[in-house]
mmCIF file of the N, C-alpha and C atoms, coordinates in Angstrom:
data_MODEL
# 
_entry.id   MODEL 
# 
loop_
_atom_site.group_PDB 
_atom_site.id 
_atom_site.type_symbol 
_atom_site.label_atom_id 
_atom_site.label_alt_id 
_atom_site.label_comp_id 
_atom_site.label_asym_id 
_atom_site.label_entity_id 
_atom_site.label_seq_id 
_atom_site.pdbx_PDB_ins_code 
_atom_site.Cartn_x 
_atom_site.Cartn_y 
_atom_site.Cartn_z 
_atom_site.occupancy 
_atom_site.B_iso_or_equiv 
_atom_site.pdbx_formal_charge 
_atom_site.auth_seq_id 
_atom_site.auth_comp_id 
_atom_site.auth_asym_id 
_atom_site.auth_atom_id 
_atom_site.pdbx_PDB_model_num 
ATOM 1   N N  . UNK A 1 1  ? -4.837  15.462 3.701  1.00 0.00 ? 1  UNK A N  1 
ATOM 2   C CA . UNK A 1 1  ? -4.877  14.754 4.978  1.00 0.00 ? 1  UNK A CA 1 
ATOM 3   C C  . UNK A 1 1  ? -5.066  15.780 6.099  1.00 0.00 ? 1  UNK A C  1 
ATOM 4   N N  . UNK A 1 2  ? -5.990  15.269 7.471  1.00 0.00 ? 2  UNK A N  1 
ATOM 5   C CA . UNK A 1 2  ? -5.299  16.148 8.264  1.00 0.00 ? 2  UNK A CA 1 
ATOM 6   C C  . UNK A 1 2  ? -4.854  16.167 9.280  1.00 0.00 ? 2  UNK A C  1 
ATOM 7   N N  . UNK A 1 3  ? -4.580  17.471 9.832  1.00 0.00 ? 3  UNK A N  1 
ATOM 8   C CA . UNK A 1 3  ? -3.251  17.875 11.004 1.00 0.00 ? 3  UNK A CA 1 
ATOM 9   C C  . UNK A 1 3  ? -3.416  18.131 11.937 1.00 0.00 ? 3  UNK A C  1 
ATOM 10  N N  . UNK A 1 4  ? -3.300  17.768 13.211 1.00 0.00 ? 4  UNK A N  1 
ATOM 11  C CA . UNK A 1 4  ? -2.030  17.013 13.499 1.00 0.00 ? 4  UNK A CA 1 
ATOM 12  C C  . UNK A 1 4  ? -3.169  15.604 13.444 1.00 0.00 ? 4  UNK A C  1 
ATOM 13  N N  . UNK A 1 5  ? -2.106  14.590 12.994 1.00 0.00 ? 5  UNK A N  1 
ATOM 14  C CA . UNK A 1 5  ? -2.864  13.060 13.031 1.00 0.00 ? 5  UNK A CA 1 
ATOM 15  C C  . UNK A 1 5  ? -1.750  11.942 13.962 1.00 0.00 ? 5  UNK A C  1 
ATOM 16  N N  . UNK A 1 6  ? -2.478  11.710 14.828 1.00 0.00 ? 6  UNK A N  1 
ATOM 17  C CA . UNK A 1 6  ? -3.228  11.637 15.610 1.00 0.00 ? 6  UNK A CA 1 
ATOM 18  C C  . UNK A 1 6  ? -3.169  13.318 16.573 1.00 0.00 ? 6  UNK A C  1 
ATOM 19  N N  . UNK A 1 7  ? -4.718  13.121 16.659 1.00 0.00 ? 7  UNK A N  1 
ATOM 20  C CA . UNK A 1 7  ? -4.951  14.773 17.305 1.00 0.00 ? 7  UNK A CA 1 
ATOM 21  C C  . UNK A 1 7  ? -5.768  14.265 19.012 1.00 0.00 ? 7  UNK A C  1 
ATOM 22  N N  . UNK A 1 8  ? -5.727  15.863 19.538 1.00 0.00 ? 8  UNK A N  1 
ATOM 23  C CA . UNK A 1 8  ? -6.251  15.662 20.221 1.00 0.00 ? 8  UNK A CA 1 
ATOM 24  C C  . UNK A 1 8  ? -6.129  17.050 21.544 1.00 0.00 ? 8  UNK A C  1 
ATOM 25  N N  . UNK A 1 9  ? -7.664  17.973 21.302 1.00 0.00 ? 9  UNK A N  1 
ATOM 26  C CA . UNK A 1 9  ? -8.887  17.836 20.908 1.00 0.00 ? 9  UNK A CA 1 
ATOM 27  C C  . UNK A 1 9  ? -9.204  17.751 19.239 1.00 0.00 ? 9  UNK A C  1 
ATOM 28  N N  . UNK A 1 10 ? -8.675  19.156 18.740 1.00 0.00 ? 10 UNK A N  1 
ATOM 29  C CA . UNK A 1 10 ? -8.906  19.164 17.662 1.00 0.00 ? 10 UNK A CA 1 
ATOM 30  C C  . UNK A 1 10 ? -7.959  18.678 16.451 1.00 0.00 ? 10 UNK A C  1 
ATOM 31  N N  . UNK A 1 11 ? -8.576  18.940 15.350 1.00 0.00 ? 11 UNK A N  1 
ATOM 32  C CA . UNK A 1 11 ? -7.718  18.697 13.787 1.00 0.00 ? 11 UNK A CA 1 
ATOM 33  C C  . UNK A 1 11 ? -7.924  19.385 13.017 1.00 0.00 ? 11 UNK A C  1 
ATOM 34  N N  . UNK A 1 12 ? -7.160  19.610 11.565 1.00 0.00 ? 12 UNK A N  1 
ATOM 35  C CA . UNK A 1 12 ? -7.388  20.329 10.760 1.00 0.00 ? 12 UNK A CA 1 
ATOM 36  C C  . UNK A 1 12 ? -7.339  19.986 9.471  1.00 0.00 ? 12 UNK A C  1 
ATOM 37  N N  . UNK A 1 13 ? -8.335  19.782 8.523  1.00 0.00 ? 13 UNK A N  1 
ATOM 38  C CA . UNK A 1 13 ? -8.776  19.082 7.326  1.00 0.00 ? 13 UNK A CA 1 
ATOM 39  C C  . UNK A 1 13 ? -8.425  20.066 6.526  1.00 0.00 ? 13 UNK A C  1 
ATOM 40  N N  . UNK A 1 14 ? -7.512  20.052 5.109  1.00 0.00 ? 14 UNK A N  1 
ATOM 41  C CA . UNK A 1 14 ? -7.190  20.994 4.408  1.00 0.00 ? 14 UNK A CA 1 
ATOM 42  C C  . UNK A 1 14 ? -7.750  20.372 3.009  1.00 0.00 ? 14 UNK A C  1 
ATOM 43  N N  . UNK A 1 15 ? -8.089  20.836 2.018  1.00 0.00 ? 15 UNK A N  1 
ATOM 44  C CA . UNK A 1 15 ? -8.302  20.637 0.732  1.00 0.00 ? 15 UNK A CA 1 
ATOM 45  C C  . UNK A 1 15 ? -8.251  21.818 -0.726 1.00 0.00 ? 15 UNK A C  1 
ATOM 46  N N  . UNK A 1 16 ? -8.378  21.722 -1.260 1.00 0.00 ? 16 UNK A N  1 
ATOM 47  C CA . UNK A 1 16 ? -8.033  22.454 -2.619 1.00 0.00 ? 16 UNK A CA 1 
ATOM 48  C C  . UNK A 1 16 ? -9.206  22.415 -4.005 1.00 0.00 ? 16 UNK A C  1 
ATOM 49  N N  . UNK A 1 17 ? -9.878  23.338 -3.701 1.00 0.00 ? 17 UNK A N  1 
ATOM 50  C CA . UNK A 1 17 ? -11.350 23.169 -5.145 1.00 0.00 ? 17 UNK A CA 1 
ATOM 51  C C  . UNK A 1 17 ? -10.467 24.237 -6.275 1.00 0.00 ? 17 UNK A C  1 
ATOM 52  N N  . UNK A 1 18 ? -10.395 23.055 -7.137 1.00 0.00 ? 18 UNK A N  1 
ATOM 53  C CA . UNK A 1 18 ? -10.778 23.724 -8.618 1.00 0.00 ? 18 UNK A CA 1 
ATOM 54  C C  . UNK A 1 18 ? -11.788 24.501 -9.438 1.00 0.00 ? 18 UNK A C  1 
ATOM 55  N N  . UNK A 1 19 ? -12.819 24.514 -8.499 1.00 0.00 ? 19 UNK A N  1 
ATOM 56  C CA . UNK A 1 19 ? -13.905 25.383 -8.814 1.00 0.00 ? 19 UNK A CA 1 
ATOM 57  C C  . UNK A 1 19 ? -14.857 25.482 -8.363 1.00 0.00 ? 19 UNK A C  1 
ATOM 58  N N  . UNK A 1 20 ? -15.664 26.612 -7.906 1.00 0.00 ? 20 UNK A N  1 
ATOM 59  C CA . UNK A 1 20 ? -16.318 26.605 -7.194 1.00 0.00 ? 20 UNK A CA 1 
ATOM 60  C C  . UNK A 1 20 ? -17.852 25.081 -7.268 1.00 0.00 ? 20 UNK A C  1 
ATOM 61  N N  . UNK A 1 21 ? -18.057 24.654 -6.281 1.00 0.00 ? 21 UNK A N  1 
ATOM 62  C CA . UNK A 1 21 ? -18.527 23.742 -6.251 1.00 0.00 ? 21 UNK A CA 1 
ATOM 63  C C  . UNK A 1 21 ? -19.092 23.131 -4.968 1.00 0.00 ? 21 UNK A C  1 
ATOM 64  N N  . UNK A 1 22 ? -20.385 22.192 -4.623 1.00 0.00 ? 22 UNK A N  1 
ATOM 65  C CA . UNK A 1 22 ? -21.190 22.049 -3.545 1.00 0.00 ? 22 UNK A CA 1 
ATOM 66  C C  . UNK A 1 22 ? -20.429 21.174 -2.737 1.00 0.00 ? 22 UNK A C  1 
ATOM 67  N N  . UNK A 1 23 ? -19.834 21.383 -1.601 1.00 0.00 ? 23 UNK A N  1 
ATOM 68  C CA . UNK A 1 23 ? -19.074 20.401 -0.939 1.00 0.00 ? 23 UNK A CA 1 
ATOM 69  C C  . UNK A 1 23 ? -19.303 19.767 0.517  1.00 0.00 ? 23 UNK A C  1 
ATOM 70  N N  . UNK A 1 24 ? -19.516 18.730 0.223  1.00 0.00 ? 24 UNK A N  1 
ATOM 71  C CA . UNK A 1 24 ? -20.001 17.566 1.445  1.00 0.00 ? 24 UNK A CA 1 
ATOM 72  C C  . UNK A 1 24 ? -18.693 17.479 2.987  1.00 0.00 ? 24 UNK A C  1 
ATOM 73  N N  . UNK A 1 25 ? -18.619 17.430 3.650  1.00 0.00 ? 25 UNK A N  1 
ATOM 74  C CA . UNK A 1 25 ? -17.327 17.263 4.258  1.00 0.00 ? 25 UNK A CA 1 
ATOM 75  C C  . UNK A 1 25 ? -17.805 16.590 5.621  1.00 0.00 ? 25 UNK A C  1 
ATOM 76  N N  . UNK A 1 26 ? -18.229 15.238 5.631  1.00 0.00 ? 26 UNK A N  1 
ATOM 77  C CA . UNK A 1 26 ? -18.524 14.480 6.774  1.00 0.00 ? 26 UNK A CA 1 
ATOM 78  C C  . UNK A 1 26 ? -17.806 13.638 7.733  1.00 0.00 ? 26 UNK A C  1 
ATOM 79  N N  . UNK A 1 27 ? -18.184 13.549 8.659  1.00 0.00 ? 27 UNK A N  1 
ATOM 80  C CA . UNK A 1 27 ? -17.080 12.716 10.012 1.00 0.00 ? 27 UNK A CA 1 
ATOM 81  C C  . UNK A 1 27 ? -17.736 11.607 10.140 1.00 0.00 ? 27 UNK A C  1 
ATOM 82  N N  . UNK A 1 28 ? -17.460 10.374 10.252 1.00 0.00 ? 28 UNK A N  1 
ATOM 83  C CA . UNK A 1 28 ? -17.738 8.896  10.329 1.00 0.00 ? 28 UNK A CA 1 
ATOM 84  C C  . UNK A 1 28 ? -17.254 8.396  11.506 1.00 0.00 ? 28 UNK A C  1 
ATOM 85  N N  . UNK A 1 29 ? -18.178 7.088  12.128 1.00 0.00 ? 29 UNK A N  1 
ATOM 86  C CA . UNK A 1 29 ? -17.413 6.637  13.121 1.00 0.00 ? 29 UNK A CA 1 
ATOM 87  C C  . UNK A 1 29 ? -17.073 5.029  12.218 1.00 0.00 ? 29 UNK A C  1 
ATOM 88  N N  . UNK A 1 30 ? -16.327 4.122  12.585 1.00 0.00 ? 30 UNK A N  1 
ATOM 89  C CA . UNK A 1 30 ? -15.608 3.002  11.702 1.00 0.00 ? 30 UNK A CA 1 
ATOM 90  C C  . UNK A 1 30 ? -16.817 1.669  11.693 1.00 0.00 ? 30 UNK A C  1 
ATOM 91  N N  . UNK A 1 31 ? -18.655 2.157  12.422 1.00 0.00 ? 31 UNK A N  1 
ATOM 92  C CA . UNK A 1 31 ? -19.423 1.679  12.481 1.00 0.00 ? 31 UNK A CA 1 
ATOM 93  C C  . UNK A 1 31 ? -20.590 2.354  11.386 1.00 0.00 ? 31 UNK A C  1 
ATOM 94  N N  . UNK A 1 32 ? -19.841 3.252  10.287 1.00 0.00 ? 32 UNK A N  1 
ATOM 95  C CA . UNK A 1 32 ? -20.432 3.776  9.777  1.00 0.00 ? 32 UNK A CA 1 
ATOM 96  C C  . UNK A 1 32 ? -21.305 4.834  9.976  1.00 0.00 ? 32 UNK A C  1 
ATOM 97  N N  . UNK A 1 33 ? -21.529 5.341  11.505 1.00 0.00 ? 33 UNK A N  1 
ATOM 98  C CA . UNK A 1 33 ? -22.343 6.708  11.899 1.00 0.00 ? 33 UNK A CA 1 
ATOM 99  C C  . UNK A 1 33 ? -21.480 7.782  11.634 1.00 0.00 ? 33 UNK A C  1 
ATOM 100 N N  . UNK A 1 34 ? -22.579 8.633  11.172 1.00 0.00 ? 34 UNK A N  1 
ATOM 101 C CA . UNK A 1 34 ? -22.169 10.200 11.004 1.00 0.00 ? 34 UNK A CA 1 
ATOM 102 C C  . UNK A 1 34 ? -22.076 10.575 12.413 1.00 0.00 ? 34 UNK A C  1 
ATOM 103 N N  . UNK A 1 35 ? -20.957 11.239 12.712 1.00 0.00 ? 35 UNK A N  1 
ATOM 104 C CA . UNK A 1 35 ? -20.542 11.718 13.451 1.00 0.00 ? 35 UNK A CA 1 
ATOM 105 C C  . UNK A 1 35 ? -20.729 13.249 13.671 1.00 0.00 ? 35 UNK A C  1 
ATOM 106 N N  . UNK A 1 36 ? -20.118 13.980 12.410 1.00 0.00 ? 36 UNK A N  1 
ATOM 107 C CA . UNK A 1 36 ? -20.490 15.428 12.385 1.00 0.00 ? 36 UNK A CA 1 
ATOM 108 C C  . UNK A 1 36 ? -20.757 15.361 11.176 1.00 0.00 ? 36 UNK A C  1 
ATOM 109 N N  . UNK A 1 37 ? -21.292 17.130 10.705 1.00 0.00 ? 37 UNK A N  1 
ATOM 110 C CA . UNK A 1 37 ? -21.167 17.426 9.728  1.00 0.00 ? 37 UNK A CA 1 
ATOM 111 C C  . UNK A 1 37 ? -20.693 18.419 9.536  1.00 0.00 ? 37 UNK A C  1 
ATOM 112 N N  . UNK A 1 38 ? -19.449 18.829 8.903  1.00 0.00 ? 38 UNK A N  1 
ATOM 113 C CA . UNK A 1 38 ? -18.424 19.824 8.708  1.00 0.00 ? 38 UNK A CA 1 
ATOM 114 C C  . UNK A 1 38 ? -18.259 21.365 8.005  1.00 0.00 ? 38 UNK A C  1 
ATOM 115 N N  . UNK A 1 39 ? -18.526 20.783 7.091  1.00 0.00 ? 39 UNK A N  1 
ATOM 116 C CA . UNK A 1 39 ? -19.519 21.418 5.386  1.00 0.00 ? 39 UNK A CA 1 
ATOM 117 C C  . UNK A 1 39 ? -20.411 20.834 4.972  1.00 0.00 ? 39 UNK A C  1 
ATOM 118 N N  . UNK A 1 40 ? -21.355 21.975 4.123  1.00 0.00 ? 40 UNK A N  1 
ATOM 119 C CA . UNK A 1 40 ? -22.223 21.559 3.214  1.00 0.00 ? 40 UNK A CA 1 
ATOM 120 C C  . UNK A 1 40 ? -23.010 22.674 2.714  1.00 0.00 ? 40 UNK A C  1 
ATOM 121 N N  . UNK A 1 41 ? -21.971 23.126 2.029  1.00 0.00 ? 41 UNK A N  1 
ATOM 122 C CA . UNK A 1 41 ? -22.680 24.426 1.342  1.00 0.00 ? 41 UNK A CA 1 
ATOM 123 C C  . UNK A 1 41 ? -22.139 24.622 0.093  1.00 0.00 ? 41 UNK A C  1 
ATOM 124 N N  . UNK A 1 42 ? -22.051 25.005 -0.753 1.00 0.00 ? 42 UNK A N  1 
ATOM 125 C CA . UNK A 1 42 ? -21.502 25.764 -1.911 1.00 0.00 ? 42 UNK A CA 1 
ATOM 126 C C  . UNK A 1 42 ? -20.507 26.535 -1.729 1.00 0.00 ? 42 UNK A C  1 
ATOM 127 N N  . UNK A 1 43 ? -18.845 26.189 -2.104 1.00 0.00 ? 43 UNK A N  1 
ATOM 128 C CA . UNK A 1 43 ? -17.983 26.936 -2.231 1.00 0.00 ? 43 UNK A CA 1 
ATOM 129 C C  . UNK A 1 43 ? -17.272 27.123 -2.935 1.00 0.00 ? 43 UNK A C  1 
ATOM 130 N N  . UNK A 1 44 ? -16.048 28.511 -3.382 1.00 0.00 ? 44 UNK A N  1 
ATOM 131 C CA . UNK A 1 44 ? -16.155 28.843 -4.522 1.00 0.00 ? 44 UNK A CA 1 
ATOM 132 C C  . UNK A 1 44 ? -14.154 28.346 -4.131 1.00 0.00 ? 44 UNK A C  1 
ATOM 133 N N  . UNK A 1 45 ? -13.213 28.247 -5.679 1.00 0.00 ? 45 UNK A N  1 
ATOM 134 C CA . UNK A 1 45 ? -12.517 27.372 -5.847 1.00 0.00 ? 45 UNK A CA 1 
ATOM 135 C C  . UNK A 1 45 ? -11.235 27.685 -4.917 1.00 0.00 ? 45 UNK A C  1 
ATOM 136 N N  . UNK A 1 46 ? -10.405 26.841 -4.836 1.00 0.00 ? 46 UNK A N  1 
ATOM 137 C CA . UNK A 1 46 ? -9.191  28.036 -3.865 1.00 0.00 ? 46 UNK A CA 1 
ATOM 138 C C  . UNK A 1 46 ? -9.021  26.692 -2.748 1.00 0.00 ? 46 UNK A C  1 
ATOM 139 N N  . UNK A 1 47 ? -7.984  27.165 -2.163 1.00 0.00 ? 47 UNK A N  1 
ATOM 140 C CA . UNK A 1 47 ? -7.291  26.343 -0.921 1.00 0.00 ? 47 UNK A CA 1 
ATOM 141 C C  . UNK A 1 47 ? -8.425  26.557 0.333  1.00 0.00 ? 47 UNK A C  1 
ATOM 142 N N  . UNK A 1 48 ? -9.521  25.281 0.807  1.00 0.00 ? 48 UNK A N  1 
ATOM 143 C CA . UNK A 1 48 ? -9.732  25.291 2.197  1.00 0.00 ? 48 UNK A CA 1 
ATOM 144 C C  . UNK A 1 48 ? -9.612  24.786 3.358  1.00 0.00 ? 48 UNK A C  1 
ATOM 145 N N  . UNK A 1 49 ? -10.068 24.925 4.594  1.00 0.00 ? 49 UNK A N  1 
ATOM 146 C CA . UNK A 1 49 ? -9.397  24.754 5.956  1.00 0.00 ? 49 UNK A CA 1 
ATOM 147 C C  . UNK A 1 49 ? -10.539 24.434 6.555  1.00 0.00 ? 49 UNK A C  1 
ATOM 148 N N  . UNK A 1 50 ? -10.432 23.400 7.466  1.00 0.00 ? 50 UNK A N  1 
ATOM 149 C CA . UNK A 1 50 ? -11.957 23.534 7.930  1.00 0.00 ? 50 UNK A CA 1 
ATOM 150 C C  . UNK A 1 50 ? -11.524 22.227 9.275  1.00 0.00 ? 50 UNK A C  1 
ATOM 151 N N  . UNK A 1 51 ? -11.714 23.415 10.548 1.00 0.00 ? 51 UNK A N  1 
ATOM 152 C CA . UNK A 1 51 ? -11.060 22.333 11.818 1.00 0.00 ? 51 UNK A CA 1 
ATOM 153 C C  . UNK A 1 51 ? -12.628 21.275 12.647 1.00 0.00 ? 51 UNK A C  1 
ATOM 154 N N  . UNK A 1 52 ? -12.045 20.611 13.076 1.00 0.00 ? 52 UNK A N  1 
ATOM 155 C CA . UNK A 1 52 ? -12.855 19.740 13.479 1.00 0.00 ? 52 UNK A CA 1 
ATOM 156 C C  . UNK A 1 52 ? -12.449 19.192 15.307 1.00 0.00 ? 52 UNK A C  1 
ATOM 157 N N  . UNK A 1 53 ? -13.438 19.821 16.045 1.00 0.00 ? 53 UNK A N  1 
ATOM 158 C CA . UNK A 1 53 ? -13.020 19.947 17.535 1.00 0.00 ? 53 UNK A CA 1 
ATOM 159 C C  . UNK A 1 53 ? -13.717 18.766 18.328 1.00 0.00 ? 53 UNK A C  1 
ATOM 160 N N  . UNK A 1 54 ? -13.020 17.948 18.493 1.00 0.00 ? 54 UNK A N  1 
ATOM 161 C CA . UNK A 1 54 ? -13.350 16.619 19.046 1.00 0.00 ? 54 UNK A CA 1 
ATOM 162 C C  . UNK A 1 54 ? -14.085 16.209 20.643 1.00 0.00 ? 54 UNK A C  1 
ATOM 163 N N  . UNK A 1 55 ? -14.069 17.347 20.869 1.00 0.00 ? 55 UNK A N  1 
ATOM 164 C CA . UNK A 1 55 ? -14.028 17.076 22.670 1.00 0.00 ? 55 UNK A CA 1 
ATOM 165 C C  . UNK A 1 55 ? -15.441 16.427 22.304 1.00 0.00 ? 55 UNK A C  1 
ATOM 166 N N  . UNK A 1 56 ? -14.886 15.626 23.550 1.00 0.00 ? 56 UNK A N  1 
ATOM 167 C CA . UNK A 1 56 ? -17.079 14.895 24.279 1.00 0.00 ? 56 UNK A CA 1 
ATOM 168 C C  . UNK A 1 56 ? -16.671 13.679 23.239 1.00 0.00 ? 56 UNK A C  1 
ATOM 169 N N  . UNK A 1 57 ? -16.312 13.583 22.105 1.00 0.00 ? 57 UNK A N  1 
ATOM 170 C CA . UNK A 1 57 ? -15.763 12.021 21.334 1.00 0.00 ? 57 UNK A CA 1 
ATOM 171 C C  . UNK A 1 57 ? -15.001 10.940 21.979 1.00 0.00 ? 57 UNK A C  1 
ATOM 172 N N  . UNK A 1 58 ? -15.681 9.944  21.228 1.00 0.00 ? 58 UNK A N  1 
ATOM 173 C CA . UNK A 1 58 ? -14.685 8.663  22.209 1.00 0.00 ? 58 UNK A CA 1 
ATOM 174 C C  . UNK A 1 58 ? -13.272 8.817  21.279 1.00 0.00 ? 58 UNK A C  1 
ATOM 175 N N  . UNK A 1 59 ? -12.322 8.382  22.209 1.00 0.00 ? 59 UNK A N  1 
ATOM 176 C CA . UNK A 1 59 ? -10.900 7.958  21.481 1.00 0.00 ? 59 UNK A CA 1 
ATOM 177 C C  . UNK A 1 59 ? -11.220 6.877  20.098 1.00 0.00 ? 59 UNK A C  1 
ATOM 178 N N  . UNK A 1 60 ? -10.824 7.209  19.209 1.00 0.00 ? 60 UNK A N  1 
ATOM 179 C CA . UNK A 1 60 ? -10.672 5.892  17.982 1.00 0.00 ? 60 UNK A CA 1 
ATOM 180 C C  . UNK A 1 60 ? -10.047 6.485  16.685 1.00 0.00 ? 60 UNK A C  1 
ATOM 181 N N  . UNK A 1 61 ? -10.642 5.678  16.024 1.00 0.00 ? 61 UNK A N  1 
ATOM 182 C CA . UNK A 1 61 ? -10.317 5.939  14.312 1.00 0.00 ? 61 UNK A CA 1 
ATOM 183 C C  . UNK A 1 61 ? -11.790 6.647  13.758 1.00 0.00 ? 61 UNK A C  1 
ATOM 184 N N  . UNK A 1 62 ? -11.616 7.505  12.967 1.00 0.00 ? 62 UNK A N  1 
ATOM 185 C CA . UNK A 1 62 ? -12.837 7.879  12.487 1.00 0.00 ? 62 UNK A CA 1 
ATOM 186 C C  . UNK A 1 62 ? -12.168 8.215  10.701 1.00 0.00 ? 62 UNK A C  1 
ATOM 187 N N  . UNK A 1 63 ? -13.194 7.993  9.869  1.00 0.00 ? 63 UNK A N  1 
ATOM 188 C CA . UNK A 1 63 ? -13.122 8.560  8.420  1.00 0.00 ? 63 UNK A CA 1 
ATOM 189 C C  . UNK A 1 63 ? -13.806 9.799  8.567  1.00 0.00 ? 63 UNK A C  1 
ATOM 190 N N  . UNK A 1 64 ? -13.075 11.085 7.303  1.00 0.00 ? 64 UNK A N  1 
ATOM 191 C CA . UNK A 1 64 ? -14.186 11.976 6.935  1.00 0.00 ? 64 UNK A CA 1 
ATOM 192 C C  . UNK A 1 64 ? -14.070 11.651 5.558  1.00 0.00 ? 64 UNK A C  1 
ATOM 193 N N  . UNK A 1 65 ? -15.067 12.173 4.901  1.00 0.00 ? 65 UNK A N  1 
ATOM 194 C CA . UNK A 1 65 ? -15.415 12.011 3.739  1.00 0.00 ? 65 UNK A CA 1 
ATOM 195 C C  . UNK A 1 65 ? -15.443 13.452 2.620  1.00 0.00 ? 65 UNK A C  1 
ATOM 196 N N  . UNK A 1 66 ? -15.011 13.889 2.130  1.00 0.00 ? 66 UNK A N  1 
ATOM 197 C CA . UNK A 1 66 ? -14.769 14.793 1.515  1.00 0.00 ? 66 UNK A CA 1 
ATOM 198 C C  . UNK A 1 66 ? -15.764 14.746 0.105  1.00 0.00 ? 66 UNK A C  1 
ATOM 199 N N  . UNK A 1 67 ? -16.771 15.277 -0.205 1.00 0.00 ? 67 UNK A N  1 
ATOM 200 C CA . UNK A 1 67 ? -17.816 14.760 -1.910 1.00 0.00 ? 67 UNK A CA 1 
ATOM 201 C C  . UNK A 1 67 ? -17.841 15.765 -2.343 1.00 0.00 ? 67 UNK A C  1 
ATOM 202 N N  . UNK A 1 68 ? -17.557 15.884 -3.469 1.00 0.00 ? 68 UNK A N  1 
ATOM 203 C CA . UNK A 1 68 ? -18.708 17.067 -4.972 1.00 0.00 ? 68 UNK A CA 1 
ATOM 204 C C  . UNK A 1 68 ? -19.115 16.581 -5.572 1.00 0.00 ? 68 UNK A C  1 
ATOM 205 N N  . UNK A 1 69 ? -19.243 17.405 -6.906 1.00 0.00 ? 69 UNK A N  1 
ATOM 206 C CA . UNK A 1 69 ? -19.687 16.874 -8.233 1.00 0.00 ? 69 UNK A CA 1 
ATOM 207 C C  . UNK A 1 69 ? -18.708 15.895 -8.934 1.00 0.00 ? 69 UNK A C  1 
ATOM 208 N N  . UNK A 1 70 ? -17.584 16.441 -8.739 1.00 0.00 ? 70 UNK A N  1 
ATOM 209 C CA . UNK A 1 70 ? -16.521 15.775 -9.060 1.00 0.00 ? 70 UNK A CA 1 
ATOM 210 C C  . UNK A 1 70 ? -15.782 15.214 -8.553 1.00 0.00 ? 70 UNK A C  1 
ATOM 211 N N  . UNK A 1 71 ? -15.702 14.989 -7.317 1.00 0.00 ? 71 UNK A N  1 
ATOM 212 C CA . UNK A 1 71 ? -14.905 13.955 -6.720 1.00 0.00 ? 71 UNK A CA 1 
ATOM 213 C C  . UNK A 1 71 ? -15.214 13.577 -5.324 1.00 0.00 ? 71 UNK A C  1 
ATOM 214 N N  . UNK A 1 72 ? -14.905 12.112 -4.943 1.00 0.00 ? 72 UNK A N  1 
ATOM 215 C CA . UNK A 1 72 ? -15.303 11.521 -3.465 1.00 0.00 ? 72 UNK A CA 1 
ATOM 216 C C  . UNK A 1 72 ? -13.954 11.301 -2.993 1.00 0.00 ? 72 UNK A C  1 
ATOM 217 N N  . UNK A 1 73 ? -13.174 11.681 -2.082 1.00 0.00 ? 73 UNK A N  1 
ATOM 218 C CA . UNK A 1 73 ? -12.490 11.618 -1.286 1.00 0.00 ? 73 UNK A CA 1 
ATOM 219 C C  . UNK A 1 73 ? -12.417 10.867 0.737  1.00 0.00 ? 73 UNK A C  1 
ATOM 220 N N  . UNK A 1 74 ? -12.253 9.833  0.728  1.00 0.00 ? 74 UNK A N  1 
ATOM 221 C CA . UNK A 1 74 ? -12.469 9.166  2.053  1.00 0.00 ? 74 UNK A CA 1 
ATOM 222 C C  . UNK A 1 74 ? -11.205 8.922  2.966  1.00 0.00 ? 74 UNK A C  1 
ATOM 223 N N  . UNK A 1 75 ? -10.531 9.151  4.230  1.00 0.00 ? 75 UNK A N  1 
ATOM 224 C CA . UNK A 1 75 ? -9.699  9.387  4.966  1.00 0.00 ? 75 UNK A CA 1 
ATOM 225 C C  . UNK A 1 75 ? -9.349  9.355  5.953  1.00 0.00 ? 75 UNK A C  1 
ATOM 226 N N  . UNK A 1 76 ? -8.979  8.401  6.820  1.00 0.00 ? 76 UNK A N  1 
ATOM 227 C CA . UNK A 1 76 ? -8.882  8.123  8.642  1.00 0.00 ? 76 UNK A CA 1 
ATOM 228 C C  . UNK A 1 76 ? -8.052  9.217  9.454  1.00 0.00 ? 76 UNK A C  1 
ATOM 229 N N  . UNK A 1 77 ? -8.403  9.442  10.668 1.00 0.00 ? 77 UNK A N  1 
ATOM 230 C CA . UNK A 1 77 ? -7.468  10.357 11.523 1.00 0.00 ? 77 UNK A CA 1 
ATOM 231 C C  . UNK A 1 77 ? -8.096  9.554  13.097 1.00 0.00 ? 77 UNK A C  1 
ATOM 232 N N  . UNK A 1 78 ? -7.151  9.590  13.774 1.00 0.00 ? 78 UNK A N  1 
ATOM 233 C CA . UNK A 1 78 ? -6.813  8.894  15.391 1.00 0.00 ? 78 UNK A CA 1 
ATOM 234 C C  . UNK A 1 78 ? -6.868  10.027 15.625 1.00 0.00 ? 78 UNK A C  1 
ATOM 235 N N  . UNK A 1 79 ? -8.234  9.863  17.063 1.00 0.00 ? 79 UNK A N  1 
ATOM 236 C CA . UNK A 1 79 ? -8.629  10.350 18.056 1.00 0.00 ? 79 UNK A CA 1 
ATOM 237 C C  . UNK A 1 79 ? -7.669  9.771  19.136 1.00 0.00 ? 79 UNK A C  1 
ATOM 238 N N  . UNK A 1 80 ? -6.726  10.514 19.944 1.00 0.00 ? 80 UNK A N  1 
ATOM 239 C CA . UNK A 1 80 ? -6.496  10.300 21.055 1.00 0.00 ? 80 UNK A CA 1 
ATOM 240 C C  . UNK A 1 80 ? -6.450  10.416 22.232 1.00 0.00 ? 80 UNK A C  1 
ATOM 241 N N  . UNK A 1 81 ? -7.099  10.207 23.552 1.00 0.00 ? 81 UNK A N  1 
ATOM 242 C CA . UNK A 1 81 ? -7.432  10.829 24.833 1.00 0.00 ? 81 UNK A CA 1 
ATOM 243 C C  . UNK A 1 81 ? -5.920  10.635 25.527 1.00 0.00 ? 81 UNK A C  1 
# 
């Protein structure tokens, strides 16, 4: 999950690869637009961190989406002004 929820500007998305692997890490708005894109590169296995700085965003709910090979992960965090 991430921290602090509800944030505001930023947040911080934490996750954990079992092995190195191509990882998607997208921001959604609850109308289904991509919002950002976070990651998307190839990384190798281990605890990662990856903040997400909101300014210029409207206040709401947004999903990110977390994908590999092996797993889809989907997740809300409150934007608050």
């Amino acid at each position: 999950q991430n921290y602090p929820n509800p944030f505001n500007p930023a947040t911080t998305i934490r996750y954990d690869l079992p092995a190195a692997l191509h990882v998607s890490l997208k921001v959604y708005d609850l109308l289904g637009r991509e919002v950002a894109t976070l990651v998307n590169e190839n990384q190798d296995a281990g605890f990662k961190s990856v903040q997400w700085d909101a300014r210029g965003i409207a206040s709401g709910i947004y999903l990110y989406r977390l994908e590999t090979s092996w797993f889809v992960q989907t997740k809300g965090m409150l934007l608050l002004r």
